[in-house]
SEKOLRO-152610 format. One record per residue: residue number from 1; residue in one letter; chain; y, z, x of N, C-alpha, C in turn. Coordinates in steps of 0.02 Angstrom, whole numbers, plus 32768, in hexadecimal, padded with zeros to 4 digits. Example, Ala and Ser with C-alpha at 12.3 -4.5 7.8 and 13.67 -1.06 7.14 Angstrom:
2
+-----+---+---+------+------+------+------+------+------+------+------+------+
|   k | r | c |   nv |   nw |   nu |  cav |  caw |  cau |   cv |   cw |   cu |
+-----+---+---+------+------+------+------+------+------+------+------+------+
|   1 | a | A | 7EE4 | 8186 | 8294 | 7F1F | 8186 | 8267 | 7F5B | 8186 | 8294 |
|   2 | s | A | 7F90 | 8162 | 8282 | 7FCB | 8165 | 82AC | 8002 | 818A | 8285 |
+-----+---+---+------+------+------+------+------+------+------+------+------+
***
This chain:
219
+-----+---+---+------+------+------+------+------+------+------+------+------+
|   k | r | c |   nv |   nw |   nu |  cav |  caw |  cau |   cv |   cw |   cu |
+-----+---+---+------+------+------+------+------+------+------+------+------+
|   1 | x | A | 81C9 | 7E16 | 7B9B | 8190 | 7E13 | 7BC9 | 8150 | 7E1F | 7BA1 |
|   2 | x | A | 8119 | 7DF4 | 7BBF | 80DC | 7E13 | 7B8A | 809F | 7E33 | 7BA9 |
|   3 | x | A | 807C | 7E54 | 7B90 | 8047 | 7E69 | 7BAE | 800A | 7E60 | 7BBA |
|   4 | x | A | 7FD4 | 7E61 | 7BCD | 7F94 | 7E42 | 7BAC | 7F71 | 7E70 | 7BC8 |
|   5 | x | A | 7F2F | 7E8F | 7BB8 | 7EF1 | 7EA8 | 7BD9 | 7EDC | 7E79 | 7C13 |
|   6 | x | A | 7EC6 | 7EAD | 7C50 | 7E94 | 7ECF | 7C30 | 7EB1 | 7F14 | 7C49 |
|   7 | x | A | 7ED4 | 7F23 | 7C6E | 7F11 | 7F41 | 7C76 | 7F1C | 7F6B | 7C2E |
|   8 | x | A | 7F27 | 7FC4 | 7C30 | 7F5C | 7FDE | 7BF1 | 7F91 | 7FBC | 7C0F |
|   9 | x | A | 7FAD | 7FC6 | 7BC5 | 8005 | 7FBE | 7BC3 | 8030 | 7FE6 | 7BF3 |
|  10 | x | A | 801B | 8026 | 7C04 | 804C | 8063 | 7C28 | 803C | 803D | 7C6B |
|  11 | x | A | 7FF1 | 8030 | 7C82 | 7FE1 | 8017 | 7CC4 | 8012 | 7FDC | 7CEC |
|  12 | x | A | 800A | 7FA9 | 7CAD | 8044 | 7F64 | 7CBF | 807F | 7F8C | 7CC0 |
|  13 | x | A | 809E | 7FAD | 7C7E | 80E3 | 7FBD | 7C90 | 80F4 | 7FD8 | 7CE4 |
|  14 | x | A | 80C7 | 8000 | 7CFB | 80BD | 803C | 7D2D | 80C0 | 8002 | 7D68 |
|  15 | x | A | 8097 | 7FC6 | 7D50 | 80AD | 7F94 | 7D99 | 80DF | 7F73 | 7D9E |
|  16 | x | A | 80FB | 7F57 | 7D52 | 812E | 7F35 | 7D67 | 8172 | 7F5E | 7D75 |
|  17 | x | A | 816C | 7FA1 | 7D6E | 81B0 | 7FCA | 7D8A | 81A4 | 7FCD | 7DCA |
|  18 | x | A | 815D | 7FD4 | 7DEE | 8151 | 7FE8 | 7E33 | 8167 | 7FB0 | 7E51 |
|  19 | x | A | 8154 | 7F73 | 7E3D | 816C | 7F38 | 7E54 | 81B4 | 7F2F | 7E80 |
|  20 | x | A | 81E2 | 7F55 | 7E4C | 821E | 7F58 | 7E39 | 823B | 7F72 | 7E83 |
|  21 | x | A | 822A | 7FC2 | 7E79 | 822A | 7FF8 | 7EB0 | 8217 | 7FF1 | 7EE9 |
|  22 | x | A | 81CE | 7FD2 | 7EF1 | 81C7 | 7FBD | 7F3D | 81F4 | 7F7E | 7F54 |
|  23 | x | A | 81FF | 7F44 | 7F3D | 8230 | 7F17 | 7F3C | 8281 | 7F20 | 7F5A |
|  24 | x | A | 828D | 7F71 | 7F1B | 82D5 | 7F8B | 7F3A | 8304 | 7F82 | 7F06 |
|  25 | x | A | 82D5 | 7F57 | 7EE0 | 831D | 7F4B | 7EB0 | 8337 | 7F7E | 7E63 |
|  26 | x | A | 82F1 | 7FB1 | 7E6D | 8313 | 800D | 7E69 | 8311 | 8025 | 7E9D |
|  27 | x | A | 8355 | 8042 | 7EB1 | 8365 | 8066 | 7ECC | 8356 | 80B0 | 7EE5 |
|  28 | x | A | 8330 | 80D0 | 7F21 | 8326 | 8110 | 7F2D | 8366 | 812D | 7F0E |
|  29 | x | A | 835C | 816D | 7EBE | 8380 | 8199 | 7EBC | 838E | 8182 | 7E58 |
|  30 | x | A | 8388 | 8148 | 7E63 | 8392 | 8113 | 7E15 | 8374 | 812B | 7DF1 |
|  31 | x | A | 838E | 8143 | 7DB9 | 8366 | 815B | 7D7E | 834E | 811F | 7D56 |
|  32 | x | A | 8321 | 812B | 7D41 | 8302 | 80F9 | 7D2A | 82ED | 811B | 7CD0 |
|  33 | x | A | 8312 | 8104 | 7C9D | 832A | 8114 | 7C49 | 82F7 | 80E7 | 7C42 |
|  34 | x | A | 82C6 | 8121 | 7C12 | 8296 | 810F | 7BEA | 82A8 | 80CE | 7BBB |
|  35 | x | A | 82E7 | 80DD | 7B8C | 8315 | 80B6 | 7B53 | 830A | 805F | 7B76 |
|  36 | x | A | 832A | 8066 | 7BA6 | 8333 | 801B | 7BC3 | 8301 | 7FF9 | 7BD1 |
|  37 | x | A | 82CF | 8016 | 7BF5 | 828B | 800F | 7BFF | 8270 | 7FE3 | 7BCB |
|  38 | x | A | 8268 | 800A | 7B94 | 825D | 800D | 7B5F | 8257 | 7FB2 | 7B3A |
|  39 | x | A | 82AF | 7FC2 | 7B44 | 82CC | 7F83 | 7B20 | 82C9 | 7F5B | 7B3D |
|  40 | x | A | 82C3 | 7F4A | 7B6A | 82C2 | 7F1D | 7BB6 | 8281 | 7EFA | 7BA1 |
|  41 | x | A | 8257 | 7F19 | 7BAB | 8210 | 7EFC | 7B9D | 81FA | 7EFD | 7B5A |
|  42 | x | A | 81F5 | 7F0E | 7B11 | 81EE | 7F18 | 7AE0 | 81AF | 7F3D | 7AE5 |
|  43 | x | A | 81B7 | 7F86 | 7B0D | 817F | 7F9B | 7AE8 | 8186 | 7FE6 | 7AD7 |
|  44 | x | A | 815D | 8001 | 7AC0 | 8167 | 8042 | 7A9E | 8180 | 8084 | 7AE4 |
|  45 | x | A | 81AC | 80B3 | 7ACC | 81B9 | 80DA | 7AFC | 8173 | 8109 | 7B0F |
|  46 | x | A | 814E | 8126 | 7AD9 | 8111 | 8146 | 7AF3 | 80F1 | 8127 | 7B3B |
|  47 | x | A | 80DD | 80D1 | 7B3F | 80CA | 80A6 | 7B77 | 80F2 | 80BA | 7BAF |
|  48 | x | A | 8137 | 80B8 | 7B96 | 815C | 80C3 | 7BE6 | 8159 | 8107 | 7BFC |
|  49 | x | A | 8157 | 8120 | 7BE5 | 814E | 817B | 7BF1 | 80FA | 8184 | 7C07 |
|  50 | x | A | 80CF | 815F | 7BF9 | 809A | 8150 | 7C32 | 808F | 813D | 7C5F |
|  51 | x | A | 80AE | 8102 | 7C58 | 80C6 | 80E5 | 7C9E | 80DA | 810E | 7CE5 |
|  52 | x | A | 8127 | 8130 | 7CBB | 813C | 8147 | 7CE8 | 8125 | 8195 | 7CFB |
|  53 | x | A | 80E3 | 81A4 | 7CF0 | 80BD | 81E4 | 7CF8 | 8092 | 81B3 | 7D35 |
|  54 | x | A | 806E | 8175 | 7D17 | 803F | 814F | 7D64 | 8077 | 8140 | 7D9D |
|  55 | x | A | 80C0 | 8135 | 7D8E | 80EB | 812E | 7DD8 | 80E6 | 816D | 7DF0 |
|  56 | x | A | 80F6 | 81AA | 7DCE | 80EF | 81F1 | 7DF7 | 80B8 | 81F7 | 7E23 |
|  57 | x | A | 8088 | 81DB | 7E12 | 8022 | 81F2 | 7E27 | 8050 | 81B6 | 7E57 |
|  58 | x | A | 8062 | 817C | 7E4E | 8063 | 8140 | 7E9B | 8099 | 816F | 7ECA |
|  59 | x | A | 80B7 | 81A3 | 7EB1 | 80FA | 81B8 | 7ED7 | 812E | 817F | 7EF2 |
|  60 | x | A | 812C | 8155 | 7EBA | 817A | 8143 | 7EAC | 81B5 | 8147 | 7E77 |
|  61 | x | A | 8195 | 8179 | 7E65 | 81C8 | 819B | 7E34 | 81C2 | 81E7 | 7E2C |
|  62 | x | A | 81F7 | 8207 | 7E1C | 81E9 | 825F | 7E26 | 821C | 8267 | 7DDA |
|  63 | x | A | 81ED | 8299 | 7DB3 | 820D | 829E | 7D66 | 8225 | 82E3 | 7D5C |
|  64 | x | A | 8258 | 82F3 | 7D67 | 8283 | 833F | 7D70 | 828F | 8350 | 7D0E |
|  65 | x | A | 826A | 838E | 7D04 | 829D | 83A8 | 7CCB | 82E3 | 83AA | 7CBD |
|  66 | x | A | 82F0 | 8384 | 7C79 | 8334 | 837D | 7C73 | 835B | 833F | 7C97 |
|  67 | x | A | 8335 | 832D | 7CC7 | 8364 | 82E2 | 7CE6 | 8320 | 82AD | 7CEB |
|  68 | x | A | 82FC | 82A4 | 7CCF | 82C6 | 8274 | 7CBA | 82AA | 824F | 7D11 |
|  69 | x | A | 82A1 | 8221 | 7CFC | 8280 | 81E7 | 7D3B | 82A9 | 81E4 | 7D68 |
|  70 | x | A | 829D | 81E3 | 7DB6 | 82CD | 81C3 | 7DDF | 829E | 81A9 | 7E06 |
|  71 | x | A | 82BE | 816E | 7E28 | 8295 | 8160 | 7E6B | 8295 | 817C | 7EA2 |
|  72 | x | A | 8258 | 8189 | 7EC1 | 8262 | 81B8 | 7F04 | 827D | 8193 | 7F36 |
|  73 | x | A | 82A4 | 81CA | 7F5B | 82BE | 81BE | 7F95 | 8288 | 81AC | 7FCD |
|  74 | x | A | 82A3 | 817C | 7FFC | 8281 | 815A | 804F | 82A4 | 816D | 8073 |
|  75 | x | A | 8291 | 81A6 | 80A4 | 82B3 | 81B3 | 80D3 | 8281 | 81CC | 811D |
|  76 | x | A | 8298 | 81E8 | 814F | 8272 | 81D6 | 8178 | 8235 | 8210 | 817F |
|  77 | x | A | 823C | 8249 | 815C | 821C | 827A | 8158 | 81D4 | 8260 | 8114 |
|  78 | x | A | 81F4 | 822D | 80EE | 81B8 | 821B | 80BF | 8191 | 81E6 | 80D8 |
|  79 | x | A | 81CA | 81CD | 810E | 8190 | 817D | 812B | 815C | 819A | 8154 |
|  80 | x | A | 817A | 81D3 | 8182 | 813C | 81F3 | 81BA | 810F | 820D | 8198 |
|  81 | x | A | 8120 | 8233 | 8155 | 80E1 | 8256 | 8134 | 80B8 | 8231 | 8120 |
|  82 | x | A | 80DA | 81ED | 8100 | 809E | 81BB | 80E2 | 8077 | 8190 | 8108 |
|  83 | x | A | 8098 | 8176 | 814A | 806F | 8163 | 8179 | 803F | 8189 | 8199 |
|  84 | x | A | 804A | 81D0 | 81B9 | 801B | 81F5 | 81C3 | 7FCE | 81FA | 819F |
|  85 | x | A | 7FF2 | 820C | 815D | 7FB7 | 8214 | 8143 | 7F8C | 81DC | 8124 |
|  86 | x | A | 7FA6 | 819C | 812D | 7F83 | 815B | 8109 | 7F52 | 814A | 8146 |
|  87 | x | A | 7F81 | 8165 | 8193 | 7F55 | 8149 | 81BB | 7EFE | 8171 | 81C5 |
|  88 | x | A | 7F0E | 81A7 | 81AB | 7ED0 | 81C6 | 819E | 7E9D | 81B7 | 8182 |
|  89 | x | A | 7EB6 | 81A8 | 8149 | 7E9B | 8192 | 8113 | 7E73 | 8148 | 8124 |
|  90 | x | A | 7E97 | 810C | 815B | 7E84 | 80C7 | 816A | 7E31 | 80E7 | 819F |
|  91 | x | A | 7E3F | 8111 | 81B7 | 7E2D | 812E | 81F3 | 7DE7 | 814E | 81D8 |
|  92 | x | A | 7DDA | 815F | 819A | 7DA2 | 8177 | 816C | 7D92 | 813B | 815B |
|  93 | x | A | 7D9C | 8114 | 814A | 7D8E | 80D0 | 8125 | 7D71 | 80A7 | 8159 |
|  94 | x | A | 7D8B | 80AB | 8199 | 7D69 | 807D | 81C5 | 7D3E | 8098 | 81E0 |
|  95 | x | A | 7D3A | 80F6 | 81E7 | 7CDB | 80F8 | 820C | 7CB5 | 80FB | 81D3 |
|  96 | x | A | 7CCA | 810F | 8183 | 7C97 | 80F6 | 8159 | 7C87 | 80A5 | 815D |
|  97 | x | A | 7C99 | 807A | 817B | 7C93 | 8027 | 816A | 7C56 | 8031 | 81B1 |
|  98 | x | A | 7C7D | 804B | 81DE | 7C49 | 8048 | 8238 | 7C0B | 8068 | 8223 |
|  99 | x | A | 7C0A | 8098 | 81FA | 7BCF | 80C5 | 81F7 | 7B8E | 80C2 | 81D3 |
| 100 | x | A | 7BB0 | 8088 | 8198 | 7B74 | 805B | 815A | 7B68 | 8038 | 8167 |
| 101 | x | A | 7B97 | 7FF0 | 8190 | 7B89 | 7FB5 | 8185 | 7B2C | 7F95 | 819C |
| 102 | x | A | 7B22 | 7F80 | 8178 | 7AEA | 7F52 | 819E | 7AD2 | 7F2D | 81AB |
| 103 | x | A | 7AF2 | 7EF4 | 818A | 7ADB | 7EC2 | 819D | 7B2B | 7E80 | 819D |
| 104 | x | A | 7B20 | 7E45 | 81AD | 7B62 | 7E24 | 81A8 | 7B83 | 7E2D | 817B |
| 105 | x | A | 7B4C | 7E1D | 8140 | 7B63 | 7E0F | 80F6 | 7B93 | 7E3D | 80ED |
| 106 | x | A | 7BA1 | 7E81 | 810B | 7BBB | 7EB5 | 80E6 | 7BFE | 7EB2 | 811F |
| 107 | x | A | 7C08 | 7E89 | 814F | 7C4E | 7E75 | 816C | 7C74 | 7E45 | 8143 |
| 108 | x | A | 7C36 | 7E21 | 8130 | 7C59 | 7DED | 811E | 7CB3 | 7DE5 | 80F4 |
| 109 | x | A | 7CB4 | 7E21 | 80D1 | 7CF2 | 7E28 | 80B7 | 7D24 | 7E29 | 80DD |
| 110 | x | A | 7D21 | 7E54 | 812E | 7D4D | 7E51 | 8140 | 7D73 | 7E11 | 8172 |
| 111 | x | A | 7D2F | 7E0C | 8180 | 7D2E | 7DB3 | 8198 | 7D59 | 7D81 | 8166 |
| 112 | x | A | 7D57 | 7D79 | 8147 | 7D78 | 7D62 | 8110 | 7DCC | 7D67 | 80F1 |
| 113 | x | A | 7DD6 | 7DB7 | 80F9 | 7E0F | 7DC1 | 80FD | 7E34 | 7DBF | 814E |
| 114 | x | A | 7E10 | 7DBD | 8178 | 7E2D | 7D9A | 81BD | 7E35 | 7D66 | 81B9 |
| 115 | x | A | 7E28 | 7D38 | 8192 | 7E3A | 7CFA | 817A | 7E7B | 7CE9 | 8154 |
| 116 | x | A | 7E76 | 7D0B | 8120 | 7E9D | 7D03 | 80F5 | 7EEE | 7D1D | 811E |
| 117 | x | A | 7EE4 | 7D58 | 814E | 7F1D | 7D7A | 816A | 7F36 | 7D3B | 81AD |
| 118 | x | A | 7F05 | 7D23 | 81BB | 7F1F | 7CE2 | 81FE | 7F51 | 7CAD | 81DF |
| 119 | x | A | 7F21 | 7CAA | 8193 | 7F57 | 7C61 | 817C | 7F95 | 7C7E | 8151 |
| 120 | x | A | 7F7F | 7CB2 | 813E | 7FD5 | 7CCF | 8145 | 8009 | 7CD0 | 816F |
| 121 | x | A | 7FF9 | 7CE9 | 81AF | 8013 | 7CDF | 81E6 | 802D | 7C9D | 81FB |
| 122 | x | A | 800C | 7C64 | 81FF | 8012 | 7C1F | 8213 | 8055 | 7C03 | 81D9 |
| 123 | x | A | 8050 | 7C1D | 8193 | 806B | 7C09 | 8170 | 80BB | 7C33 | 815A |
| 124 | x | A | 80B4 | 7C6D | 8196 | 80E4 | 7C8C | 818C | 80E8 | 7CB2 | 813F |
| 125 | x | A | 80AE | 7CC2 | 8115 | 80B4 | 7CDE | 80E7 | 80AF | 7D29 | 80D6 |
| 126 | x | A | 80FA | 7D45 | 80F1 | 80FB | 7D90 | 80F4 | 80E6 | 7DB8 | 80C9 |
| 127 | x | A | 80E7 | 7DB1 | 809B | 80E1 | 7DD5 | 805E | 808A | 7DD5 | 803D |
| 128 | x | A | 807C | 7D9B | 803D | 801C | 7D9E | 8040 | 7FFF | 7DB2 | 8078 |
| 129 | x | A | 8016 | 7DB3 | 80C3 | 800F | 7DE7 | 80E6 | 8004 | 7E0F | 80F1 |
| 130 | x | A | 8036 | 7E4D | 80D7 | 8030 | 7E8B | 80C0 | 8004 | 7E93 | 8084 |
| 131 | x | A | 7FFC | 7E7B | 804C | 7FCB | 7E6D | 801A | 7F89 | 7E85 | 8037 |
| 132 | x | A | 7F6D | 7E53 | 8064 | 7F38 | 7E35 | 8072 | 7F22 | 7E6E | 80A7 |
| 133 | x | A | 7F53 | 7E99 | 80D7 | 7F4F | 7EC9 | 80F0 | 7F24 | 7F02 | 80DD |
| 134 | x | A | 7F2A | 7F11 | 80B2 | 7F20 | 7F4A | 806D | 7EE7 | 7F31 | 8044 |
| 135 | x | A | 7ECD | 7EEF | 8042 | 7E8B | 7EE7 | 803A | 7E63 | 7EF7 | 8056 |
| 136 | x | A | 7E69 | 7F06 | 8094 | 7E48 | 7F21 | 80D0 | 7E31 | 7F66 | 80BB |
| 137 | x | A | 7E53 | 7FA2 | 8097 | 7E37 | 7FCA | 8092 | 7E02 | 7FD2 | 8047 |
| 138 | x | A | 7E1F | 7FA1 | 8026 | 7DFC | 7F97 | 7FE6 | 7D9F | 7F8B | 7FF4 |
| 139 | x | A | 7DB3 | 7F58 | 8028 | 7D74 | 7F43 | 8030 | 7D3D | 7F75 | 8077 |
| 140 | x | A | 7D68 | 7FAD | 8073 | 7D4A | 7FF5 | 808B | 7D2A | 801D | 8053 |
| 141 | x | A | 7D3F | 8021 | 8021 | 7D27 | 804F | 7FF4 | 7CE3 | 804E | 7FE5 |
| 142 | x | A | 7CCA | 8022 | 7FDA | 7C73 | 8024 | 7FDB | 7C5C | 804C | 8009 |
| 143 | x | A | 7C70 | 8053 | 8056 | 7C30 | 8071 | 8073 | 7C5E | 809D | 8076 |
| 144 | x | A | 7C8E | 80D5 | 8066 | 7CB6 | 810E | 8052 | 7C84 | 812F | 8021 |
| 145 | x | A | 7C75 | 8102 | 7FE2 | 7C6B | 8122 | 7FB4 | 7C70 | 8164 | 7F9D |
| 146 | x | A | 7CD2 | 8176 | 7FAC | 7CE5 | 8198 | 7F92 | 7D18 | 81AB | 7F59 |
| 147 | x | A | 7D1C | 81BB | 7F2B | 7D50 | 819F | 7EE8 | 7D80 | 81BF | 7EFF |
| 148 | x | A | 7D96 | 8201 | 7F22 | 7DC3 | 822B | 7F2B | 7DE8 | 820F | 7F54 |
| 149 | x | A | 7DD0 | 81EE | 7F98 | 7DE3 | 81C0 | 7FBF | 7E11 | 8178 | 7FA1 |
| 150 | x | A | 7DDD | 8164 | 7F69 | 7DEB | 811C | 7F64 | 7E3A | 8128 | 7F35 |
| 151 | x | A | 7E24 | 8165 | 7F20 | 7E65 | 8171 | 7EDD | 7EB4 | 8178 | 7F03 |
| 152 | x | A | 7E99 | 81AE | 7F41 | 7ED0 | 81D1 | 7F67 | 7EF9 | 8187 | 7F76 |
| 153 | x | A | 7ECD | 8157 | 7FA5 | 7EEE | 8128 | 7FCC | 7F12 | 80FE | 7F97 |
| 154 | x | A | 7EF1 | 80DA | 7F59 | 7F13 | 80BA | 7F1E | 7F49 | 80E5 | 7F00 |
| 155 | x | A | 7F5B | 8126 | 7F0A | 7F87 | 813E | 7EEB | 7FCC | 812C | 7F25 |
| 156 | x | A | 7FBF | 812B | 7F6A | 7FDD | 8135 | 7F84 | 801B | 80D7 | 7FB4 |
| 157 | x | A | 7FD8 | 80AE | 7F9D | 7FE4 | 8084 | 7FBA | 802B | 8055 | 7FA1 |
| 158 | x | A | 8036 | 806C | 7F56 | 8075 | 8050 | 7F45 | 80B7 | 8052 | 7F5F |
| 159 | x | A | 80A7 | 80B0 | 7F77 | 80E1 | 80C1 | 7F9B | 80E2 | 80A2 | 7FE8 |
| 160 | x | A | 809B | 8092 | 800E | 80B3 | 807E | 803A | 80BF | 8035 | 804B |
| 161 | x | A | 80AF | 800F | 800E | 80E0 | 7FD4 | 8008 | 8122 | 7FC9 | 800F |
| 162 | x | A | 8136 | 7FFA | 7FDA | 8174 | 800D | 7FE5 | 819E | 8011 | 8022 |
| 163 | x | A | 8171 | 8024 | 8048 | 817D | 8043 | 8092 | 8188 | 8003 | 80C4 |
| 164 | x | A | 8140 | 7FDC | 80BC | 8147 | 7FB0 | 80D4 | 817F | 7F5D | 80C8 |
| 165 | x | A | 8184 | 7F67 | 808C | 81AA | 7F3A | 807B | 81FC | 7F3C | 80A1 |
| 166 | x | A | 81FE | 7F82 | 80AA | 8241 | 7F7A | 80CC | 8256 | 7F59 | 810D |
| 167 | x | A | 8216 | 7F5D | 812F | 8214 | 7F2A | 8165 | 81F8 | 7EE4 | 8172 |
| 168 | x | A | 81FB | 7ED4 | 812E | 81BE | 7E8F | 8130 | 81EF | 7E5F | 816C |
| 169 | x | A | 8230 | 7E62 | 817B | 8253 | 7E36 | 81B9 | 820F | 7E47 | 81F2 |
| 170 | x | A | 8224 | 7E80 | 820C | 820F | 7E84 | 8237 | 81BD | 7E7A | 823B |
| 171 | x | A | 81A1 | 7E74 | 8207 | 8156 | 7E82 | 8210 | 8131 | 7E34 | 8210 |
| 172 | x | A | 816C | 7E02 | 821B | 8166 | 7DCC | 8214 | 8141 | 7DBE | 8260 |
| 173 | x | A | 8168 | 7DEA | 8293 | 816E | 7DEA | 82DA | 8126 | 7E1E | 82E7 |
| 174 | x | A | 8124 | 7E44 | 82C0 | 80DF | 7E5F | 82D0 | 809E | 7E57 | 82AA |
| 175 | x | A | 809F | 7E31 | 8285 | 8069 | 7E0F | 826F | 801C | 7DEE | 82A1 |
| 176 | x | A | 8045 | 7DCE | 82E3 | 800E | 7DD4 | 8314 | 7FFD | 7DFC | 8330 |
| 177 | x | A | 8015 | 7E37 | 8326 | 8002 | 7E85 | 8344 | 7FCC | 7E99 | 830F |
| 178 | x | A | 7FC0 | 7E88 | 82C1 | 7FAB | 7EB2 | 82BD | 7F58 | 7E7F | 82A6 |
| 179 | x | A | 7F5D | 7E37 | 82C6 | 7F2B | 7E0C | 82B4 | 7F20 | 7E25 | 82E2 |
| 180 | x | A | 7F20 | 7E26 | 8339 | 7EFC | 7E4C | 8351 | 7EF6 | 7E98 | 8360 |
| 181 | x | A | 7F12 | 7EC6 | 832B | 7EF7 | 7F02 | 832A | 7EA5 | 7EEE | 8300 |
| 182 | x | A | 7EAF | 7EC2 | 82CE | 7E79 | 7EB1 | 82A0 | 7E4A | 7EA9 | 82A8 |
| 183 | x | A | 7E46 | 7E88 | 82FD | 7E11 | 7E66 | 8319 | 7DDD | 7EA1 | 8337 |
| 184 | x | A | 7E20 | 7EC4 | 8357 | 7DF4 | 7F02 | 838F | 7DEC | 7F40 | 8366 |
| 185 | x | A | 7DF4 | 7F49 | 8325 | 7DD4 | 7F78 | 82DE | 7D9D | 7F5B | 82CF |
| 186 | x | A | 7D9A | 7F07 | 82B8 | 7D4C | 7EEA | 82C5 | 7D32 | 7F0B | 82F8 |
| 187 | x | A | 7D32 | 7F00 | 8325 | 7D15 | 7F14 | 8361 | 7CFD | 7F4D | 837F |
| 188 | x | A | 7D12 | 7F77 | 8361 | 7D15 | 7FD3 | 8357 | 7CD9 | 7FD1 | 832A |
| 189 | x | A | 7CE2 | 7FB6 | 82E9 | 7CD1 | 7FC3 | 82A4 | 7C74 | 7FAE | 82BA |
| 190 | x | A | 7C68 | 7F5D | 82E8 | 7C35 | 7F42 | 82FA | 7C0F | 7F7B | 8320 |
| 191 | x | A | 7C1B | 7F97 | 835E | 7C10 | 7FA9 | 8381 | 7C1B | 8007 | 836F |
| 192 | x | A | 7C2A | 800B | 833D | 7C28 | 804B | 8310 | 7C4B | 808F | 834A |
| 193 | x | A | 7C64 | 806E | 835C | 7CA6 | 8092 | 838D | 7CC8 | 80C9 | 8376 |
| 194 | x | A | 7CC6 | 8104 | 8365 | 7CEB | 811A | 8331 | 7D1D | 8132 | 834C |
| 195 | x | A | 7D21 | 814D | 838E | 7D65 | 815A | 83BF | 7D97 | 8130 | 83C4 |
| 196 | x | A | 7D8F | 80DE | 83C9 | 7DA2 | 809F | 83CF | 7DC6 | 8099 | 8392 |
| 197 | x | A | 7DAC | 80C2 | 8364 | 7DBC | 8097 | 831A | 7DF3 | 80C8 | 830E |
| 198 | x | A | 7DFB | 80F9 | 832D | 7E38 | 8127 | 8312 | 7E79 | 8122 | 8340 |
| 199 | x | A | 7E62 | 8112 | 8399 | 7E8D | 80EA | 83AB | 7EAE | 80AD | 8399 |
| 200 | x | A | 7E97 | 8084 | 838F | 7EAA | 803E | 836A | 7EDF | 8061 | 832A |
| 201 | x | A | 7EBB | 807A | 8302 | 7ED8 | 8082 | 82CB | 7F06 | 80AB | 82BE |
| 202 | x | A | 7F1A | 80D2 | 82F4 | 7F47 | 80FE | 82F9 | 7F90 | 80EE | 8332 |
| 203 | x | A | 7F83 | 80BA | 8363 | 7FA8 | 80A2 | 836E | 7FCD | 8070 | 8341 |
| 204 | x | A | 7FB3 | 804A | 8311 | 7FD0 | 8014 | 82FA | 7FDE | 804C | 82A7 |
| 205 | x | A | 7FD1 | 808C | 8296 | 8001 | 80A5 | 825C | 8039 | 80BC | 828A |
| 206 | x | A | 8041 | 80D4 | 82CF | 8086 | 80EB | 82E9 | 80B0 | 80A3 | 8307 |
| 207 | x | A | 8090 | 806C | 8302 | 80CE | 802F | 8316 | 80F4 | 8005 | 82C1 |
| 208 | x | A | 80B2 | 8016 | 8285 | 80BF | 8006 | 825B | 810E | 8038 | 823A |
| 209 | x | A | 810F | 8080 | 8240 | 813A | 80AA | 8229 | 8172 | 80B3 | 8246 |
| 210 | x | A | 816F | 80A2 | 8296 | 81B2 | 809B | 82BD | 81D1 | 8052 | 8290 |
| 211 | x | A | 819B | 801C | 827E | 81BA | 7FEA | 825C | 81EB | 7FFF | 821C |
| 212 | x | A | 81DA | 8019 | 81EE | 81EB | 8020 | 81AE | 8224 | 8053 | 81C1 |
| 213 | x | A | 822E | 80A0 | 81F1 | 8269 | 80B8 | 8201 | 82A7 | 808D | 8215 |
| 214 | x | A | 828B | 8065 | 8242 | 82CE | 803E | 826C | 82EE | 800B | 8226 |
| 215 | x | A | 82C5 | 7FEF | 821B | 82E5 | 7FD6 | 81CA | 82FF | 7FFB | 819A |
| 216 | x | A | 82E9 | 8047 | 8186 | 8311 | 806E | 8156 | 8355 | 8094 | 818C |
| 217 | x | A | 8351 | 8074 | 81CA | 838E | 809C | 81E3 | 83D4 | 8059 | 81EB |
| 218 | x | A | 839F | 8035 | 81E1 | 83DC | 7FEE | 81DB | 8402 | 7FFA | 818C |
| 219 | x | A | 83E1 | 8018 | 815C | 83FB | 8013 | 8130 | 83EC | 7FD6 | 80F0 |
+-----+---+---+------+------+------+------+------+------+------+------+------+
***
């Protein structure tokens, strides 16, 4: 495999294992050997041992003395904690967006990614979907302008890929649930609603997490 900037080396390694993990194809509990790593990709073990210090900060990996890397466990006590608290976090992000905006220009992003999320939909493309979902909060961070914030949610969002990926079946079926949750968060966000915006957004993190349970209980 090769690498290129502009990306460190530990960074790429750190995605293409996360890749891996949210995907599924490491296993919650899988140790994951520096050695193989290593050889697998040709690159120096120091890189992977960085790497796998940025999966700890994403919390998809937990590094125990004496038994090295493993992947963390998904279970239903980690899905409620991470949904809980992400929905908070969406929930800061959207009355900072209601509370700056001022003029179109500065919707315009999200306008845009309501676009991009429709022809996903039409095209049945689950997986840019969810992608494109999560741009949504990216393109919050400006009127946040908070690093602690912006860091917390980027640390966290890998894992809830993870999360989400387990149900991408089903989220095929709720995908028009959440174009129009999208619409009436515009609509909150316009009209600088900020009660609106935590309803909205707090109903659709508790239909999103019943999603991802009923799928980790299928197995």
């Amino acid at each position: 495999m090769t690498f290129k900037a502009p990306d460190s080396l530990s960074e790429q390694i750190a995605d293409y294992l996360a890749e891996r993990i949210i995907r599924g194809e490491l296993a919650p509990g899988e140790r994951i050997q520096e050695q193989k790593v290593t050889q697998a990709l040709n690159v120096s073990r120091g890189s992977v041992r960085e790497a796998l210090l940025i999966l700890e900060r994403r919390h998809l990996v937990a590094i125990l003395p004496r038994r090295g890397a493993h992947v963390t466990q998904l279970d239903e006590r980690s899905v409620r904690s991470l949904c809980s608290l992400m929905g908070e976090f969406y929930i800061l992000l959207g009355n900072a967006v209601a509370q700056k905006w001022r003029t179109e220009a500065d919707l315009r992003p999200f306008l845009e990614i309501q676009q991009r999320l429709q022809r996903a939909h039409d095209q049945l493309d689950i997986k840019t979907f969810v992608a494109d979902s999560f741009a949504v909060m990216r393109a919050a961070y400006p009127f946040a302008d908070n690093p602690f914030l912006q860091e917390t949610v980027e640390n966290l969002q890998p894992a809830m890929s993870r999360a989400y990926y387990l149900s991408l079946d089903q989220r095929q079926a709720n995908m028009i649930d959440y174009l129009d949750l999208f619409a009436r968060l515009l609509e909150a966000v316009v009209s600088r609603d900020l009660p609106r915006i935590r309803e909205v957004l707090t109903a659709y993190g508790q239909r999103s997490c019943e999603l991802v349970l009923a799928a980790l209980a299928r197995g």
